[in-house]
N, C-alpha and C positions, 0 to 999 in steps of 0.2 A: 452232670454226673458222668463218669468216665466208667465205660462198660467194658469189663477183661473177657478174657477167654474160657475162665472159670464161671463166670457167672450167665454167661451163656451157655455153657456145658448144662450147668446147673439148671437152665429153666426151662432147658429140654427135657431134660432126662424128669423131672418136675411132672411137666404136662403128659409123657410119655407111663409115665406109675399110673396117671388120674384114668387109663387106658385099660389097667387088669382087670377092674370091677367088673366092668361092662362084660369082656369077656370070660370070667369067671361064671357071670351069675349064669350065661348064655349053657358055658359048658354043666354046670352043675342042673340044668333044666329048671330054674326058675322063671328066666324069662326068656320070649322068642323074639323072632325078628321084626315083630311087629310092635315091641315096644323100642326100638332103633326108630322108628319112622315115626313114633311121638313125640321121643325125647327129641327126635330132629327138629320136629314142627315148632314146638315148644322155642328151642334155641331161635330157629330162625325167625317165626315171629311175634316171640313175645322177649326173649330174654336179650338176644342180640340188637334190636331196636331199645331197649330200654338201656345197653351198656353204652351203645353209640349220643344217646341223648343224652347221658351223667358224663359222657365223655366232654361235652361243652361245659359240667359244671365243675369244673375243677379246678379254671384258672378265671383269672380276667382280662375284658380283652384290653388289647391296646392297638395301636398303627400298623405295628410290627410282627404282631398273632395274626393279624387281619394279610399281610401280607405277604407272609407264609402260608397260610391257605391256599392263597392262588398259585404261590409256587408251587405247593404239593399236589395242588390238583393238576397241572398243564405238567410235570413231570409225569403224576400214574397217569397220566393218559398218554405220556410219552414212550413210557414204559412198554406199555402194552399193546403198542404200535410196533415198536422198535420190534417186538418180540413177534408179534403176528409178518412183519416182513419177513425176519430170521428163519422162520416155519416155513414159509410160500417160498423162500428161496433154497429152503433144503428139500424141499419136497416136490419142485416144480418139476420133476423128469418121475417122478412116483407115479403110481397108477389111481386113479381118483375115489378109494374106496371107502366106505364107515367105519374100518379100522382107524386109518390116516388123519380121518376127520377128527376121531378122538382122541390121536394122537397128538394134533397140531393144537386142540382145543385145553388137553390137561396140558400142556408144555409152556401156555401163556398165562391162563389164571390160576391162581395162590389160594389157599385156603389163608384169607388175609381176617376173613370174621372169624369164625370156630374156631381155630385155631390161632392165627395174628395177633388177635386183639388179648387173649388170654395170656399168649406169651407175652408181649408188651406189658401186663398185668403184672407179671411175675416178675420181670426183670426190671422194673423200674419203681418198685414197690415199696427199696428202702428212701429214695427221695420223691416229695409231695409236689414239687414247683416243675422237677422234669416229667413226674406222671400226668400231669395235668397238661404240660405243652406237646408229651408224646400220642395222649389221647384223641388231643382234638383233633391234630393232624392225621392220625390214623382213622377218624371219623369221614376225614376227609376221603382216603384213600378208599374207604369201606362206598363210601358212594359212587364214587368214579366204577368201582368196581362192578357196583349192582347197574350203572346207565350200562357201561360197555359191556357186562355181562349178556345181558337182554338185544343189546343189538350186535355187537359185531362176533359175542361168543355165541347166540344164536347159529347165526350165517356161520361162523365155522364150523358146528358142529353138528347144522342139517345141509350144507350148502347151497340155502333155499335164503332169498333175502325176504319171500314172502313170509316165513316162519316168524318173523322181528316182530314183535309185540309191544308198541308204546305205553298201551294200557297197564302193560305188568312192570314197567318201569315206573307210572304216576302212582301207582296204587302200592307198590313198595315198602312193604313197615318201616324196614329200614331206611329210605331215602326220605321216607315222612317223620322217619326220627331225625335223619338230619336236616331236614330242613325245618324243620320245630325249635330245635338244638340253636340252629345255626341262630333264628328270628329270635328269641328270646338271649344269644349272648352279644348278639350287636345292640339287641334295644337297651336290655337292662346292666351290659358291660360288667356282670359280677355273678357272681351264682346267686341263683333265688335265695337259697338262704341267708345272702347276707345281705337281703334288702328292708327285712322288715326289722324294727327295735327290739331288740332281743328281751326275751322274759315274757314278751307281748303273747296273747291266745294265739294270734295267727302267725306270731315268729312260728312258734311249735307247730303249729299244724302246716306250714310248707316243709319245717325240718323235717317232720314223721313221714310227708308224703313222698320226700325225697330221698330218705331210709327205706322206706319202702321199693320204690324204682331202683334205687341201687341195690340191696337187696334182690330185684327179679333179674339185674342185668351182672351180679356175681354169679349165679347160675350159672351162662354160660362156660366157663374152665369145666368143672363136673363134667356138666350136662355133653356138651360136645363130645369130649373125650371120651365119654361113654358110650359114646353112638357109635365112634370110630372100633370100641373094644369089640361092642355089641357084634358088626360088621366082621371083624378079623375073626371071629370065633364060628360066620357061617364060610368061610374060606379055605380052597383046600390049600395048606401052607408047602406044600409041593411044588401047586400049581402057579404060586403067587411067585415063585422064585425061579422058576421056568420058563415062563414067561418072556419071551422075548421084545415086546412088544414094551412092558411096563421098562425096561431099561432103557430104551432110547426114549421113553418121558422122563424117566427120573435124570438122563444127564442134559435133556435141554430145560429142565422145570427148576434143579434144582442147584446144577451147576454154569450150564449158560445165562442165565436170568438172572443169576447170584453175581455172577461176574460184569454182566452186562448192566446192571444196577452198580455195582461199584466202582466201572469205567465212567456211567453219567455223572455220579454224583462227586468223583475223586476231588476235582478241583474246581467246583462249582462254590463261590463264597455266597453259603447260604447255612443257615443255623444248623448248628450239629444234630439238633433233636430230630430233623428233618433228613439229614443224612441215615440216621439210626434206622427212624420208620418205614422209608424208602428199602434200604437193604436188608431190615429182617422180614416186611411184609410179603417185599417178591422174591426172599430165601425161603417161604413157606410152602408146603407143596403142595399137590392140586389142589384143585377145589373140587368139594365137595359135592359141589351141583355135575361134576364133569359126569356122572354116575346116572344124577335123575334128567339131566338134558340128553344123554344115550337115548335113555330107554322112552324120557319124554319125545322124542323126533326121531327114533326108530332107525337110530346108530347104533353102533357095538358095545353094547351095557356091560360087557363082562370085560371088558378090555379098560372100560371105564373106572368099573369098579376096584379091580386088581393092580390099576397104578393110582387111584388113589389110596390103596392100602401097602402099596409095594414104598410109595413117598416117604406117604408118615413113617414108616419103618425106617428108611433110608436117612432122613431128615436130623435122627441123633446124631451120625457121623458127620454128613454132609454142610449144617449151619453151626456149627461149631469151626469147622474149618475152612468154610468159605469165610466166616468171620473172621480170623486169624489172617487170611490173604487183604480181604476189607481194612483191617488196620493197620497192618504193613502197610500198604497204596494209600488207604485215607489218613489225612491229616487232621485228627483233633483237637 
């Protein structure tokens, strides 16, 4: 499937509508900000683990899926290496403070689940053969995400390596979605549903089960984007644009990262769909956790919070035309 400029315009500005609700209902006082931290829970783990796991059932494996997985895994971890250098060496004469830390922390990771995976939704939604090869990969990336989240975004954003938590990496909805995912599309090489005799009682009762799981793992697009609404609506929008601090994330998060993924990937002969996921996952801006790992380890929460809402603002202009530069340099 060959992706224009329009059609990424389009599935921003897409996810970016699914954003007023949230903030509407906030302003009109129907809900407060304590329903932002359910719908968050909700996404991260139940609905985001359930879209990562339907993400293995979409295509079938073969040699070649199998071996693009590991390329895309030893890339996101490349990535997000590359990027944590880039940080430590623009910042190595700085003063060592929890501003900095938040700084260098939202600048490397992506809002690649909440956000990523929904747009990946959007824009590859009129072909079934490239949704299903952009999913899996992007299941991929969503785990790499959550190991090095937990250990080296940790340590960036308490600068304590005792903070690293192996336990909240094993116990991961998401990493136990993918690797659920992963063990049932190498054993059985096909989506569940298409192993049993069709018409049969239990053909139907995996299809309904697996309606169902997709079903909780479509939530995600809504749900997220409402957390973000939910979020902009307790912000003072003065303050968010004032901000000095949230600009020098938004241009290493959203434009160095963007670039720096398009220079990897320009002339790597490796599958297009892999190209795709790679530069619109780490064109996505902060993550979301940059916010609750602040204030979880007693960093600058508000600094956190305010570039990851200053991003996603940013992010209509910004992956529309960092795409445009991507496909100039990338060859499709």
């Amino acid at each position: 499937m060959s992706v224009g400029f329009l059609d990424v315009l389009l599935a921003v500005l897409s996810l970016i509508v699914l954003v007023v609700p949230g903030y509407l209902l906030v302003k009109g006082k129907l809900i407060n900000q304590s329903a932002g931290e359910v719908c968050s829970s909700i996404v991260l783990y139940g609905c985001q683990p359930a879209l990562v796991f339907m993400g293995f059932q979409k295509a079938e494996y073969n040699s070649q899926i199998g071996l693009n997985m590991i390329i895309v895994a030893l890339l996101g971890v490349l990535m997000h290496f590359i990027m944590f250098g880039v940080m430590q060496l623009c910042t190595i004469k700085a003063s060592k403070t929890a501003k900095l830390n938040v700084i260098k922390y939202a600048s490397i990771f992506s809002n690649c689940g909440f956000m990523g995976l929904p747009f990946l939704q959007l824009l590859f939604s009129g072909d079934t053969t490239a949704l299903g090869n952009v999913m899996i990969y992007a299941a991929v990336i969503v785990a790499i995400f959550n190991i090095l989240n937990w250990t080296l975004g940790v340590y960036t954003v308490s600068g304590d390596k005792k903070s690293i938590s192996f336990r909240k990496i094993i116990l991961n909805p998401t990493i136990i979605a993918v690797i659920l995912g992963f063990i049932c599309f190498m054993i059985f090489k096909k989506p569940l549903v298409d192993l049993l005799p069709e018409g049969k009682f239990a053909d139907n009762l995996v299809e309904k089960l697996m309606q169902s799981v997709n079903f909780i793992g479509d939530m995600v697009t809504p749900l997220s984007m409402t957390v973000i609404g939910i979020r902009l609506a307790y912000i003072n929008l003065t303050r968010l644009f004032t901000e000095k601090a949230v600009y020098v994330v938004a241009f290493f998060k959203l434009i160095v990262m963007s670039l720096l993924t398009t220079l990897v990937v320009a002339f790597l002969p490796i599958d297009v769909h892999i190209k795709y996921v790679l530069f619109f996952l780490f064109s996505m801006p902060c993550a979301t956790s940059s916010a609750m790992f602040a204030i979880k380890f007693g960093s600058d929460g508000d600094t956190a919070t305010l570039s990851v809402l200053f991003c996603t603002v940013s992010c209509i202009l910004t992956i529309p035309l960092m795409f445009l530069l991507f496909s100039t340099i990338v060859v499709i």
